[in-house]
Residue, then its C-alpha position, 0 to 999 in steps of 0.5 A: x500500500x505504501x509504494x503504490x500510494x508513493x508511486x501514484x501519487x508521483x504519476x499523477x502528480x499535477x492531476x489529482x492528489x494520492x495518499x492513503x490513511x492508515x487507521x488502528x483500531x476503529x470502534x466499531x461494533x464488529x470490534x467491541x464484539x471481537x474484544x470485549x476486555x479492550x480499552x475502547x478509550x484508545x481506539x479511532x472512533x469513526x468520527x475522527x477517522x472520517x473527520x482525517x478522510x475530509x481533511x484530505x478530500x478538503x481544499x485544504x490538503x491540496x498540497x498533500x500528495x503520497x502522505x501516508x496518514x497513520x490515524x492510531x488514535x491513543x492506541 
């Protein structure tokens, strides 16, 4: 995932902007089930994960190309 974020964020540069988000954990309901004795304080909640995707689709990473976005909440 890394090299194909790098290499087509270098092909396309000019054109479109390419980065990927990296998230841990994400608190969903699927992964309170799979870990029930988990500190779910520390995990991504869907909410700050959308709120990083945003940013990137945003005007305001238009400048932002081939980044690589760990998003590792308080894991």
């Amino acid at each position: 995932m890394h090299r194909l974020t790098e290499s087509l964020a270098a092909e396309l540069k000019g054109k479109v902007t390419v980065n990927a988000v990296l998230p841990s954990i994400i608190d969903t309901a699927a992964n309170r089930a799979a870990m029930p004795k988990a500190d779910i304080s520390k995990w991504v909640t869907p909410k700050e994960l959308a709120d990083v995707i945003l940013f990137l689709a945003s005007d305001a990473a238009s400048a932002v190309t081939g980044a690589l976005l760990p998003v590792n909440g308080r894991v």
